[in-house]
mmCIF file of the N, C-alpha and C atoms, coordinates in Angstrom:
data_MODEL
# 
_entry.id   MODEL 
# 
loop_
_atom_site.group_PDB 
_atom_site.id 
_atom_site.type_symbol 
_atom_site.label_atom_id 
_atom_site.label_alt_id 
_atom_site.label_comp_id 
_atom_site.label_asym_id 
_atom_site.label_entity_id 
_atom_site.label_seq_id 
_atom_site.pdbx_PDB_ins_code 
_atom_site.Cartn_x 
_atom_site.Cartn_y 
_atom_site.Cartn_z 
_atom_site.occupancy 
_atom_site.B_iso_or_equiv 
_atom_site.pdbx_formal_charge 
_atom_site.auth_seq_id 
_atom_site.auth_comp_id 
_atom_site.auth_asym_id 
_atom_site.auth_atom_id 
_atom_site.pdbx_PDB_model_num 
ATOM 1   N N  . UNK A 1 1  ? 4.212   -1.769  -18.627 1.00 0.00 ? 1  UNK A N  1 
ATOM 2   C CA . UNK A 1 1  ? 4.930   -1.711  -17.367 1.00 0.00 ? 1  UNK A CA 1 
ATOM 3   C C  . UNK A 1 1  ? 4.769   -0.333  -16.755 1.00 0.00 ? 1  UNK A C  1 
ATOM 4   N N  . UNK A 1 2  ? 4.441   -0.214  -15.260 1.00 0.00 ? 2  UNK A N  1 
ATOM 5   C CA . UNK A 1 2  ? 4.374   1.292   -14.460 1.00 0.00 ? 2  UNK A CA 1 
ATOM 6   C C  . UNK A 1 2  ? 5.900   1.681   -14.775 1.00 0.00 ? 2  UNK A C  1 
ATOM 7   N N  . UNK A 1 3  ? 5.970   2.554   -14.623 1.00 0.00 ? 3  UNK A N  1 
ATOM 8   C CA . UNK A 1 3  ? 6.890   3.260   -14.304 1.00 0.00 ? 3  UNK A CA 1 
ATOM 9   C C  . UNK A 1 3  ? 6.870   4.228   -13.075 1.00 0.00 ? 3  UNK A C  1 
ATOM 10  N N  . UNK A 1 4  ? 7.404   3.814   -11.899 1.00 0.00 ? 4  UNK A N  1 
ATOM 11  C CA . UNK A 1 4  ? 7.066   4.586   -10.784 1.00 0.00 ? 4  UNK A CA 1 
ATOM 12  C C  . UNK A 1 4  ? 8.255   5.599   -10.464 1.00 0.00 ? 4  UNK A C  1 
ATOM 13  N N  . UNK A 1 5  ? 7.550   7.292   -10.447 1.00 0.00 ? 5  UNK A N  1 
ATOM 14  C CA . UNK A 1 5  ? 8.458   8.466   -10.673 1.00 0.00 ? 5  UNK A CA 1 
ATOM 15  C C  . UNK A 1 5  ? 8.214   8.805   -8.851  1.00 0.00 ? 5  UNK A C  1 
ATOM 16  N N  . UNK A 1 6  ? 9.765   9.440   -8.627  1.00 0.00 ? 6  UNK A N  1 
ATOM 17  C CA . UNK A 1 6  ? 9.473   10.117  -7.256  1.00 0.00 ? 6  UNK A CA 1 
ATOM 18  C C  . UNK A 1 6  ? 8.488   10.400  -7.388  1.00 0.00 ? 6  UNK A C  1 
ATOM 19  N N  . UNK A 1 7  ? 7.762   11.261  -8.494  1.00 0.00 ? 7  UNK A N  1 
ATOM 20  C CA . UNK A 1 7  ? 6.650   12.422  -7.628  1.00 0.00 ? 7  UNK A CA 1 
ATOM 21  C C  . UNK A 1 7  ? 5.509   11.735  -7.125  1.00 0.00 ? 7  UNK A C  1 
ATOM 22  N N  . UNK A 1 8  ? 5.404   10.926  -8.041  1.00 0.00 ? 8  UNK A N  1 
ATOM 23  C CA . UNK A 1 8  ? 4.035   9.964   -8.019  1.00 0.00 ? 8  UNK A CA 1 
ATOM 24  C C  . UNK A 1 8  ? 4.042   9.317   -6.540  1.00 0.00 ? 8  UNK A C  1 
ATOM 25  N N  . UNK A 1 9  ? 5.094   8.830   -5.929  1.00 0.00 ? 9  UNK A N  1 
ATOM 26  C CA . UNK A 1 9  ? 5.105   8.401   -4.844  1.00 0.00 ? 9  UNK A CA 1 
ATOM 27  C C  . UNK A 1 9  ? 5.178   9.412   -3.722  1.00 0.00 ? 9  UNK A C  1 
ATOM 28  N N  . UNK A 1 10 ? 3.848   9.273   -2.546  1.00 0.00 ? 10 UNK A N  1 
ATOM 29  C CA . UNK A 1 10 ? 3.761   9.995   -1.580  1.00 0.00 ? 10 UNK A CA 1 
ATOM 30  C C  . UNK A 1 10 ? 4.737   9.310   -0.442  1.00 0.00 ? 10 UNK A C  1 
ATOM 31  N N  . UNK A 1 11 ? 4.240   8.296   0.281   1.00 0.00 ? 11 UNK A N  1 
ATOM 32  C CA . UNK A 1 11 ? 4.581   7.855   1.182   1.00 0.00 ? 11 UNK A CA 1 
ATOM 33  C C  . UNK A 1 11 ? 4.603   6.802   1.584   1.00 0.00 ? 11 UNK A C  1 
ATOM 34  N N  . UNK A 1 12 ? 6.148   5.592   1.771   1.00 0.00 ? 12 UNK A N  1 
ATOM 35  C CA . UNK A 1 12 ? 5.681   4.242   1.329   1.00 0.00 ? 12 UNK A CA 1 
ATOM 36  C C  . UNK A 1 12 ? 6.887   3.812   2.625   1.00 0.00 ? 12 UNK A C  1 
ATOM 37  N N  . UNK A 1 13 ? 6.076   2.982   3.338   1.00 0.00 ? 13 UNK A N  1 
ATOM 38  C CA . UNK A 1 13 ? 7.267   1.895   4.535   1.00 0.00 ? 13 UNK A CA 1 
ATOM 39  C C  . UNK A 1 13 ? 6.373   0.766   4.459   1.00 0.00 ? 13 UNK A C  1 
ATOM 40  N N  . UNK A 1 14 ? 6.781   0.036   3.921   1.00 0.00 ? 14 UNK A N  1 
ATOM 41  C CA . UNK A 1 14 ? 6.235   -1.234  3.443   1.00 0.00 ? 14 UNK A CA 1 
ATOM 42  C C  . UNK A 1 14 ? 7.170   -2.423  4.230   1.00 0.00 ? 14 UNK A C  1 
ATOM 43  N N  . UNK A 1 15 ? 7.517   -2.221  5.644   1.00 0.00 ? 15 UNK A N  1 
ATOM 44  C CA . UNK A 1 15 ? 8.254   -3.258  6.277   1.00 0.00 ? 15 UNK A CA 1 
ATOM 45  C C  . UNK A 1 15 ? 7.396   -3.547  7.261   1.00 0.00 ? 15 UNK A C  1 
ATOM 46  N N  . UNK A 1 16 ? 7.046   -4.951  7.264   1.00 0.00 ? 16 UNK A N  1 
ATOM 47  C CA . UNK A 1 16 ? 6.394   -6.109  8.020   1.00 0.00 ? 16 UNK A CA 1 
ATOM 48  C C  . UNK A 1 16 ? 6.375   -5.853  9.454   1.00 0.00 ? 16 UNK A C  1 
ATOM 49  N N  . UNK A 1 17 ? 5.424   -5.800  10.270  1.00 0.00 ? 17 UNK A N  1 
ATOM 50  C CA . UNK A 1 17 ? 6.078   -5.709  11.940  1.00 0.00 ? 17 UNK A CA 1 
ATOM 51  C C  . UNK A 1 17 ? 5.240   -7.161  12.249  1.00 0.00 ? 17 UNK A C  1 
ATOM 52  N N  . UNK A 1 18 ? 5.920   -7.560  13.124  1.00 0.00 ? 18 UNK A N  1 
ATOM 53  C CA . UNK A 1 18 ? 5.128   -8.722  14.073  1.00 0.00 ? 18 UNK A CA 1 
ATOM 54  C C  . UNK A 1 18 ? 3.940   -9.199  13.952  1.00 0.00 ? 18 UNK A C  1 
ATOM 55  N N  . UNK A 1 19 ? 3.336   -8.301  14.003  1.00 0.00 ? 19 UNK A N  1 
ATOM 56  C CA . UNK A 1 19 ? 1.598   -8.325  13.538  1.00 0.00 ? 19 UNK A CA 1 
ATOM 57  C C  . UNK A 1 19 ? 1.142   -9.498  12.560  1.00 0.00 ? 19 UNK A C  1 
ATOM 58  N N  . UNK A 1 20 ? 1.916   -9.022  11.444  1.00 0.00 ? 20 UNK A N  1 
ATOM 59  C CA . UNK A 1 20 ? 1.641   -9.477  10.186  1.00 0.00 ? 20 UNK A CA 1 
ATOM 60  C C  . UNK A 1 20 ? 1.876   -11.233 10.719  1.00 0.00 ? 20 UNK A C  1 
ATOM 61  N N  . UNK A 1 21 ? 2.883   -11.465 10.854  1.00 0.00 ? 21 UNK A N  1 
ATOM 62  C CA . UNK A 1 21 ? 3.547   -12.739 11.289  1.00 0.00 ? 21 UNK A CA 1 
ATOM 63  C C  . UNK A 1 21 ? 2.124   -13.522 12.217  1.00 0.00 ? 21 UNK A C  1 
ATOM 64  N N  . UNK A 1 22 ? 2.227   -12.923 13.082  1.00 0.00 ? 22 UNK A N  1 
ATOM 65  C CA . UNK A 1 22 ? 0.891   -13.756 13.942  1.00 0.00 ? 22 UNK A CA 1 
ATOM 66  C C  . UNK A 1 22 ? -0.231  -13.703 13.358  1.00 0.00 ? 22 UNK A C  1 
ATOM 67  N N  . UNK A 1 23 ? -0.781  -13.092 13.024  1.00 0.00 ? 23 UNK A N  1 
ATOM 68  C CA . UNK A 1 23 ? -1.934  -13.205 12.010  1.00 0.00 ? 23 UNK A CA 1 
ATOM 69  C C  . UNK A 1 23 ? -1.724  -13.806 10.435  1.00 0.00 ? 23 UNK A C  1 
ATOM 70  N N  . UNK A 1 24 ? -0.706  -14.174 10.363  1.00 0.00 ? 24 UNK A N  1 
ATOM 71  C CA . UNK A 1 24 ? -0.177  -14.892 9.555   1.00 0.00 ? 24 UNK A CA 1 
ATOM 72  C C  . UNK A 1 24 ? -0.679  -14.863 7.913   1.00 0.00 ? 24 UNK A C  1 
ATOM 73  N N  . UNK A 1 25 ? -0.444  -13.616 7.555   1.00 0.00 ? 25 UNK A N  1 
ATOM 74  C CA . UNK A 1 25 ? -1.169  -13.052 6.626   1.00 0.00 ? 25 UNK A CA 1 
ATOM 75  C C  . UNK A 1 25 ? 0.358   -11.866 6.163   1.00 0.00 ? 25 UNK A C  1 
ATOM 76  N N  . UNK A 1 26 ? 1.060   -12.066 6.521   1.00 0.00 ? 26 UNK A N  1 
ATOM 77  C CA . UNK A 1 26 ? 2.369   -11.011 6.006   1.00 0.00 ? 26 UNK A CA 1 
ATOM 78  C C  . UNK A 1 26 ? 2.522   -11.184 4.498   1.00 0.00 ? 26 UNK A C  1 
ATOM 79  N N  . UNK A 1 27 ? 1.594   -11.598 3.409   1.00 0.00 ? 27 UNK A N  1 
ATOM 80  C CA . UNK A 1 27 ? 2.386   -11.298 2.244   1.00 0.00 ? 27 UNK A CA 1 
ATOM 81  C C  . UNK A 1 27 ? 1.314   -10.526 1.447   1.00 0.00 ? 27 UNK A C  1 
ATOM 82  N N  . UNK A 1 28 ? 0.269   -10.216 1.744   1.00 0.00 ? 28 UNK A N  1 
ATOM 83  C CA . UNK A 1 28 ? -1.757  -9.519  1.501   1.00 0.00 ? 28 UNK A CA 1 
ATOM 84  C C  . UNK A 1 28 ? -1.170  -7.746  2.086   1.00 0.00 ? 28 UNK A C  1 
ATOM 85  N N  . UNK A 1 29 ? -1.736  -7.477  1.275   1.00 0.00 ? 29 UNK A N  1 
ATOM 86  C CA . UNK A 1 29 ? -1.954  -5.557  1.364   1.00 0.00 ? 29 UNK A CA 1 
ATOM 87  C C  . UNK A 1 29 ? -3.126  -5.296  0.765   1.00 0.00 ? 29 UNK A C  1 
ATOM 88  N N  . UNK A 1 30 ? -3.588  -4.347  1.273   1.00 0.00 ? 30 UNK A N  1 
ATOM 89  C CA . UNK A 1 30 ? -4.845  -4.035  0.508   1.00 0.00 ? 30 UNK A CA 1 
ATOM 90  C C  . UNK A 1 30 ? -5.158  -2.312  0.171   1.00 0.00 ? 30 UNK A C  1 
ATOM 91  N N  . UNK A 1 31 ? -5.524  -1.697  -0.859  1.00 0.00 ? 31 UNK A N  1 
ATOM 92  C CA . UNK A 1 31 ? -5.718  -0.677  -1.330  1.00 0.00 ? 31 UNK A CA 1 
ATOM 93  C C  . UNK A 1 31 ? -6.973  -0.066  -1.284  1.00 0.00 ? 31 UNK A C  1 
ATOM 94  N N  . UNK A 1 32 ? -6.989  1.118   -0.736  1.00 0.00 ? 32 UNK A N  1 
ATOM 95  C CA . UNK A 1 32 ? -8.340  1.887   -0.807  1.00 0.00 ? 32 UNK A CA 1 
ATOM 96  C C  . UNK A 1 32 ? -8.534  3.398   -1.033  1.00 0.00 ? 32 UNK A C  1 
ATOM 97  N N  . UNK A 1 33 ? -9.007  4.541   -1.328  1.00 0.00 ? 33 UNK A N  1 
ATOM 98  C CA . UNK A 1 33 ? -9.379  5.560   -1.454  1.00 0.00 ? 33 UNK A CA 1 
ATOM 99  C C  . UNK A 1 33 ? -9.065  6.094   -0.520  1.00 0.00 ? 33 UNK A C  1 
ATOM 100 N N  . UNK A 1 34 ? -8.190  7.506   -0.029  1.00 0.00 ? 34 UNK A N  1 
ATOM 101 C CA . UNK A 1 34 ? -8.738  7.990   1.101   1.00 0.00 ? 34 UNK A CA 1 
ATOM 102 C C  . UNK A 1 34 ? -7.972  9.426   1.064   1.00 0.00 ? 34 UNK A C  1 
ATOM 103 N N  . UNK A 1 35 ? -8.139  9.827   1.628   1.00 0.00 ? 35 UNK A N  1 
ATOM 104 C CA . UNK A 1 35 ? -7.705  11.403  1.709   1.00 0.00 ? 35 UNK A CA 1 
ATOM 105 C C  . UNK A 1 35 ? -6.471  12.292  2.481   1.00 0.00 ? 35 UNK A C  1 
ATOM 106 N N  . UNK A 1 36 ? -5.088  12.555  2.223   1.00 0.00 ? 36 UNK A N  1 
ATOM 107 C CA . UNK A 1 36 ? -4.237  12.414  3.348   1.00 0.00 ? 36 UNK A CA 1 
ATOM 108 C C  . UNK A 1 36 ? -3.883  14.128  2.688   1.00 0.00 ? 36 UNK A C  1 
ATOM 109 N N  . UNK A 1 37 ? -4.002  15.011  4.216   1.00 0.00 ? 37 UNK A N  1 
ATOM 110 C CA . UNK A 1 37 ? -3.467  16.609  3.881   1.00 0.00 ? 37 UNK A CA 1 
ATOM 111 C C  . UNK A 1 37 ? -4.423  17.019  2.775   1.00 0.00 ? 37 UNK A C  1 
ATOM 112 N N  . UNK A 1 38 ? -5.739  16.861  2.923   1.00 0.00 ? 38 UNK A N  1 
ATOM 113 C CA . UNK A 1 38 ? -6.556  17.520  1.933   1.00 0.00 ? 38 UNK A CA 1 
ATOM 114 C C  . UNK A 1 38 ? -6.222  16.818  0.027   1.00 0.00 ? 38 UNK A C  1 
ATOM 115 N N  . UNK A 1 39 ? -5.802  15.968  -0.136  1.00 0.00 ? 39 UNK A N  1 
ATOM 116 C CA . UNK A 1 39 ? -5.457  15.456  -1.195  1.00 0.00 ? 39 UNK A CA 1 
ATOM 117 C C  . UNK A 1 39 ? -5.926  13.364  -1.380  1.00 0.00 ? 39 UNK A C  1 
ATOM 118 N N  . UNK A 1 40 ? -6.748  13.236  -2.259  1.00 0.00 ? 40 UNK A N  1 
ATOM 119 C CA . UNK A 1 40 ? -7.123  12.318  -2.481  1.00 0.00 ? 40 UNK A CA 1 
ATOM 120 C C  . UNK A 1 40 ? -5.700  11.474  -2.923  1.00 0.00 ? 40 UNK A C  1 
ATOM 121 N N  . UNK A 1 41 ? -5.496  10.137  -2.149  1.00 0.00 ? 41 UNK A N  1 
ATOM 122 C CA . UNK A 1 41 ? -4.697  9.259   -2.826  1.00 0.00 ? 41 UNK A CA 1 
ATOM 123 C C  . UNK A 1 41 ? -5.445  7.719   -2.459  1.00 0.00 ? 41 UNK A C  1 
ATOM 124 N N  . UNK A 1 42 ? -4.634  6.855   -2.926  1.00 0.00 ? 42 UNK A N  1 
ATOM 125 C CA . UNK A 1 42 ? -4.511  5.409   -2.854  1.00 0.00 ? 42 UNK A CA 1 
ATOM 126 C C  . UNK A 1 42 ? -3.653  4.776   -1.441  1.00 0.00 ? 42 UNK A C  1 
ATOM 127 N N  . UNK A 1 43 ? -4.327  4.797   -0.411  1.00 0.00 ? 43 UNK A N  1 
ATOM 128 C CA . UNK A 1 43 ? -3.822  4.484   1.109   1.00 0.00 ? 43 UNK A CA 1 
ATOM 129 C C  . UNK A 1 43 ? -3.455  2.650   0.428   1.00 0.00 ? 43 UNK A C  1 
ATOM 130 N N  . UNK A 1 44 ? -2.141  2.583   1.032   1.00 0.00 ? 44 UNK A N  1 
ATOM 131 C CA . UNK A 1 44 ? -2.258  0.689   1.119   1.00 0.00 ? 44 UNK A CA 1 
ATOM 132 C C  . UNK A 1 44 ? -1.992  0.381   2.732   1.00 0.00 ? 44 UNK A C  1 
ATOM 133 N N  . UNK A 1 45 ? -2.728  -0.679  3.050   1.00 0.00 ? 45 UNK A N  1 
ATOM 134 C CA . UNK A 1 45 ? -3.179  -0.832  4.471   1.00 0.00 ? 45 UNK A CA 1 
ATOM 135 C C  . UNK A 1 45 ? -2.180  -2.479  4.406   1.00 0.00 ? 45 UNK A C  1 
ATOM 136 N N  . UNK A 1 46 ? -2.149  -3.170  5.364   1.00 0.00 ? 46 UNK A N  1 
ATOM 137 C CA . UNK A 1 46 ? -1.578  -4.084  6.154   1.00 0.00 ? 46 UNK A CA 1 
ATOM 138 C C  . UNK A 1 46 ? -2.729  -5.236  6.039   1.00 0.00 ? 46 UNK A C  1 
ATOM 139 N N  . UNK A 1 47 ? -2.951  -6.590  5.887   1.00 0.00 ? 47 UNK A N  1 
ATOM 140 C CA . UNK A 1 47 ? -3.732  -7.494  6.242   1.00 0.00 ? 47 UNK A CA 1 
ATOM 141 C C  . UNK A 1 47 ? -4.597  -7.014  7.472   1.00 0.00 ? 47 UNK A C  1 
ATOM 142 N N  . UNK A 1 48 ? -3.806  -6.751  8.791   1.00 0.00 ? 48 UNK A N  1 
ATOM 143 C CA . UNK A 1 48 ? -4.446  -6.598  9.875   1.00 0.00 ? 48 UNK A CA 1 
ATOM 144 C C  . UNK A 1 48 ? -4.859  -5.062  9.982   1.00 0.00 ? 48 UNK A C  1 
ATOM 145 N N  . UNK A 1 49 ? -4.728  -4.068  8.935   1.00 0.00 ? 49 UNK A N  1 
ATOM 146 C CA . UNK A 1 49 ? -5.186  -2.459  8.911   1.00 0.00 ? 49 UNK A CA 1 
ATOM 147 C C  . UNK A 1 49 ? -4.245  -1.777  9.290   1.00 0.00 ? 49 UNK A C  1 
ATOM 148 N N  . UNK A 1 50 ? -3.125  -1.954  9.480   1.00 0.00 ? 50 UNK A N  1 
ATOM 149 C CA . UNK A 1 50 ? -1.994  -0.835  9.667   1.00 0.00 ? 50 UNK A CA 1 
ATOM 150 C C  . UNK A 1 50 ? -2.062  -0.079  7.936   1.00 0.00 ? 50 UNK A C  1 
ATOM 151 N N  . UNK A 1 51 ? -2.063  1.116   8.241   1.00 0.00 ? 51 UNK A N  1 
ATOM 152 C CA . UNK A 1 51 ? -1.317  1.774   6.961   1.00 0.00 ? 51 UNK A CA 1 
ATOM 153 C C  . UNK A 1 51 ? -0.112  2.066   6.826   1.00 0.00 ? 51 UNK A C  1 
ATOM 154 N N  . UNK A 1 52 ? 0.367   1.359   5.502   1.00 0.00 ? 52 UNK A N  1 
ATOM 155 C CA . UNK A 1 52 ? 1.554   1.353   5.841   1.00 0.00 ? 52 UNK A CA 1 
ATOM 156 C C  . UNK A 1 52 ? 2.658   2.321   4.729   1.00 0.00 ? 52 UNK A C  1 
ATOM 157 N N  . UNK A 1 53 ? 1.780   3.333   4.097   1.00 0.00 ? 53 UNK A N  1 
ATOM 158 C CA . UNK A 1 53 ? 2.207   4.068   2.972   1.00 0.00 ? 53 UNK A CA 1 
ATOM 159 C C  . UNK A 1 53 ? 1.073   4.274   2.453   1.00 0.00 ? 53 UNK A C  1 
ATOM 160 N N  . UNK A 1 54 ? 1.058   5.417   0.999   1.00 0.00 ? 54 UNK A N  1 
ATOM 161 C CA . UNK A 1 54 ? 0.442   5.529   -0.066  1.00 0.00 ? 54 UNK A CA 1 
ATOM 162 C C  . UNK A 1 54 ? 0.684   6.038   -1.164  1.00 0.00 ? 54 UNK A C  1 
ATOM 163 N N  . UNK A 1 55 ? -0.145  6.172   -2.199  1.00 0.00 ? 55 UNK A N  1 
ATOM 164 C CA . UNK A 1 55 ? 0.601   7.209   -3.341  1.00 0.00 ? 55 UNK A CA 1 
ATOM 165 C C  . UNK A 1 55 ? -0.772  7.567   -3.923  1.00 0.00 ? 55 UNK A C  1 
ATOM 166 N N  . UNK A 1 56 ? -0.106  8.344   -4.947  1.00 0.00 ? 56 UNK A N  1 
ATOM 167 C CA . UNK A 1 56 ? -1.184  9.460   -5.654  1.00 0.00 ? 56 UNK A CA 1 
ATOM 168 C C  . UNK A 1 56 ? -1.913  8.725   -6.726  1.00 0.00 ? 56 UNK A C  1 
ATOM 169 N N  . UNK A 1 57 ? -1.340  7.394   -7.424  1.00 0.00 ? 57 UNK A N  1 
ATOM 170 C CA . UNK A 1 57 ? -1.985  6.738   -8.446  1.00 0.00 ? 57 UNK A CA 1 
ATOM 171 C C  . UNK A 1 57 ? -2.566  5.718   -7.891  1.00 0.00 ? 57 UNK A C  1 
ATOM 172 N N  . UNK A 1 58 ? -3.309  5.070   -8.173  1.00 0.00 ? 58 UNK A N  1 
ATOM 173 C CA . UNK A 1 58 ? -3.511  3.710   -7.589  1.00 0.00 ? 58 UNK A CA 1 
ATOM 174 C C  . UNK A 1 58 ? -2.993  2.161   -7.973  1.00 0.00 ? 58 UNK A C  1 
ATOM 175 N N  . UNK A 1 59 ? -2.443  2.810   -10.025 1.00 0.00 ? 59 UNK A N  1 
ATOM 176 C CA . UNK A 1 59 ? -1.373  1.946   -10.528 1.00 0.00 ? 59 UNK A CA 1 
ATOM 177 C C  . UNK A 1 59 ? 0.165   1.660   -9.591  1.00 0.00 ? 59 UNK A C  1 
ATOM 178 N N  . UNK A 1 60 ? 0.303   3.114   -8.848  1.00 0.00 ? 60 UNK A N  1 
ATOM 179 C CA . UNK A 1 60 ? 1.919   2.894   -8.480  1.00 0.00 ? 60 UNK A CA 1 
ATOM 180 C C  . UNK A 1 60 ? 1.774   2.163   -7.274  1.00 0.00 ? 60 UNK A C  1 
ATOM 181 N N  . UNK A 1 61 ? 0.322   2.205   -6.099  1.00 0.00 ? 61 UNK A N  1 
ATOM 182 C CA . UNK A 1 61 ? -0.029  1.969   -5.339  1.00 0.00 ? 61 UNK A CA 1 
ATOM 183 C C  . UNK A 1 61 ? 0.214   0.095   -5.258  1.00 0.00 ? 61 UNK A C  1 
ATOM 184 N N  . UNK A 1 62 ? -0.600  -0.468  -6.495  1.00 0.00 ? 62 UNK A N  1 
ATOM 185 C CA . UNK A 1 62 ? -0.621  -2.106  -6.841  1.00 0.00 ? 62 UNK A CA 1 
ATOM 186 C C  . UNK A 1 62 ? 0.937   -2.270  -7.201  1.00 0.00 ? 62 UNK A C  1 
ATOM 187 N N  . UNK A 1 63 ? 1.906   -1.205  -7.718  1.00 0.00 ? 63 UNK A N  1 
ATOM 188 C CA . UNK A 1 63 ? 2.833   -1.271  -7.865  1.00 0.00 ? 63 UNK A CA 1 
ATOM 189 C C  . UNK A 1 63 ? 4.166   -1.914  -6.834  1.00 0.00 ? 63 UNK A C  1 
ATOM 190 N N  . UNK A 1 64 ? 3.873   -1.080  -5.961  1.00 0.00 ? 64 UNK A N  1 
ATOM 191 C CA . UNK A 1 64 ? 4.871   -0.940  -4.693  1.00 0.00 ? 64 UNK A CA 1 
ATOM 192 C C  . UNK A 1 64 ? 4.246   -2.153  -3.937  1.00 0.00 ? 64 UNK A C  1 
ATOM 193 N N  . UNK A 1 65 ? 3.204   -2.565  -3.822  1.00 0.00 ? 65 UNK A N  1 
ATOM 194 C CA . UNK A 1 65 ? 2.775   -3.780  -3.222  1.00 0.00 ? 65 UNK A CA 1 
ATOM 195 C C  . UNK A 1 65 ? 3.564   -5.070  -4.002  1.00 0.00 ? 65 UNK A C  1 
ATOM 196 N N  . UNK A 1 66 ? 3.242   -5.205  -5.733  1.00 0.00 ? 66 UNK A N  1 
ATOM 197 C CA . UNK A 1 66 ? 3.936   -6.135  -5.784  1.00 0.00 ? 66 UNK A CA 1 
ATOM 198 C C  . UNK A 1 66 ? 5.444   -6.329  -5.775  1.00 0.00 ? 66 UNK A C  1 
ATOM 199 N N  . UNK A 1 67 ? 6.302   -5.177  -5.656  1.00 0.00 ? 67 UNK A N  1 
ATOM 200 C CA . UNK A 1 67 ? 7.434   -4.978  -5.318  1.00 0.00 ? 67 UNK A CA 1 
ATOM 201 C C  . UNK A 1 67 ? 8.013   -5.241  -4.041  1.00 0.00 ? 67 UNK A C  1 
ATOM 202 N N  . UNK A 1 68 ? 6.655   -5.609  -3.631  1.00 0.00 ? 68 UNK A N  1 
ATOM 203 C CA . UNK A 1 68 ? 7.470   -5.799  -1.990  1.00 0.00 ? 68 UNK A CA 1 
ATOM 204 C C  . UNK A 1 68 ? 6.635   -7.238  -2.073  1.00 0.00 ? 68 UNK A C  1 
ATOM 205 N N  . UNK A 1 69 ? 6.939   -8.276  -3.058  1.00 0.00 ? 69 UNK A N  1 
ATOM 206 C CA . UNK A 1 69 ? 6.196   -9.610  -2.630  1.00 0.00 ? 69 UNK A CA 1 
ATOM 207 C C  . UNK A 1 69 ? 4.946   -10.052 -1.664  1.00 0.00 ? 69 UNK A C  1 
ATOM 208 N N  . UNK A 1 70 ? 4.198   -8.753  -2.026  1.00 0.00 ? 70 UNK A N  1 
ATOM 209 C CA . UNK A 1 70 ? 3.256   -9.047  -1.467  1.00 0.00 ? 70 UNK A CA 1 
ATOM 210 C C  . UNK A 1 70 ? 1.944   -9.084  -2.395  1.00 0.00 ? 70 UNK A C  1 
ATOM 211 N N  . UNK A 1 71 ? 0.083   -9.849  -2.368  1.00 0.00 ? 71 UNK A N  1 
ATOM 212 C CA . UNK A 1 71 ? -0.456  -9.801  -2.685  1.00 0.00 ? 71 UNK A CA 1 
ATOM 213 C C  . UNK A 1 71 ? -1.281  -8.499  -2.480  1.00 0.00 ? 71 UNK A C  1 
ATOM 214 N N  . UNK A 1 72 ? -1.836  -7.868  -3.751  1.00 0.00 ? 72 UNK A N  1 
ATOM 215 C CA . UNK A 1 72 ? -2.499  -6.877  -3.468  1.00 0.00 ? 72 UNK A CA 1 
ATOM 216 C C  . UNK A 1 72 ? -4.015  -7.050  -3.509  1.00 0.00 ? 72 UNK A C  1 
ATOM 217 N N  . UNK A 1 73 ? -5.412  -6.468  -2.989  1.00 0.00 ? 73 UNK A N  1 
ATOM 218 C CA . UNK A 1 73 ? -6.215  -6.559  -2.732  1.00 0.00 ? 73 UNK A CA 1 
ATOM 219 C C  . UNK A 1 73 ? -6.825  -5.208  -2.533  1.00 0.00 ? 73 UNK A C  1 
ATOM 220 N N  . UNK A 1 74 ? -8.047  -5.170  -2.966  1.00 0.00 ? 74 UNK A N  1 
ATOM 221 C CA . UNK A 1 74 ? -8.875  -3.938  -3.583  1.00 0.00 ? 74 UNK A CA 1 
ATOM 222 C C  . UNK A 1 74 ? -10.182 -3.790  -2.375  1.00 0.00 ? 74 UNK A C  1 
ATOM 223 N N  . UNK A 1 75 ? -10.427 -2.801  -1.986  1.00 0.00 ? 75 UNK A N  1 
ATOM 224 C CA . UNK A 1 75 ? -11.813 -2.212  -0.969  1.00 0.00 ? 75 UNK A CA 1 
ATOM 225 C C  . UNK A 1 75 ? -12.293 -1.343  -1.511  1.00 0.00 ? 75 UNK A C  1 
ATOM 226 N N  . UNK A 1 76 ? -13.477 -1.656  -1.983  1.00 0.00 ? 76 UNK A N  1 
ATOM 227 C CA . UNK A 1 76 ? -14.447 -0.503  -2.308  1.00 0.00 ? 76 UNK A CA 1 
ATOM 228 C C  . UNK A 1 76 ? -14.941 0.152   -1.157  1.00 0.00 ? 76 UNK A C  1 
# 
């Protein structure tokens, strides 16, 4: 089991806007590589590409996705 610590977590709003609903895809997130303030983390993006948070692991990253009933999904 993760154990997800404040520190580990950068930055996470994982609440649904409209978007999601019409494109009808609100329960899919998807995870990718990317770089925020000079520091490599785990961006999680929106079905339709909103980012909607991230964190420093990519475990806490699949984490917080399935915590918020949503499916997670991987981009190389």
């Amino acid at each position: 089991m993760i154990s997800i610590e404040k520190k580990n977590l950068i930055e996470c709003d994982l609440s649904p806007d409209d978007s999601f609903i019409d494109w009808g895809l609100d329960d899919i997130a998807y995870i990718k590589q990317d770089i925020v303030n000079d520091e490599p983390v785990w961006a999680i993006y929106g079905a339709e590409g909103s980012r909607m948070g991230y964190a420093a692991e990519r475990d806490v990253a699949l984490a917080i996705i399935a915590q918020n009933d949503m499916t997670p999904m991987s981009v190389h």
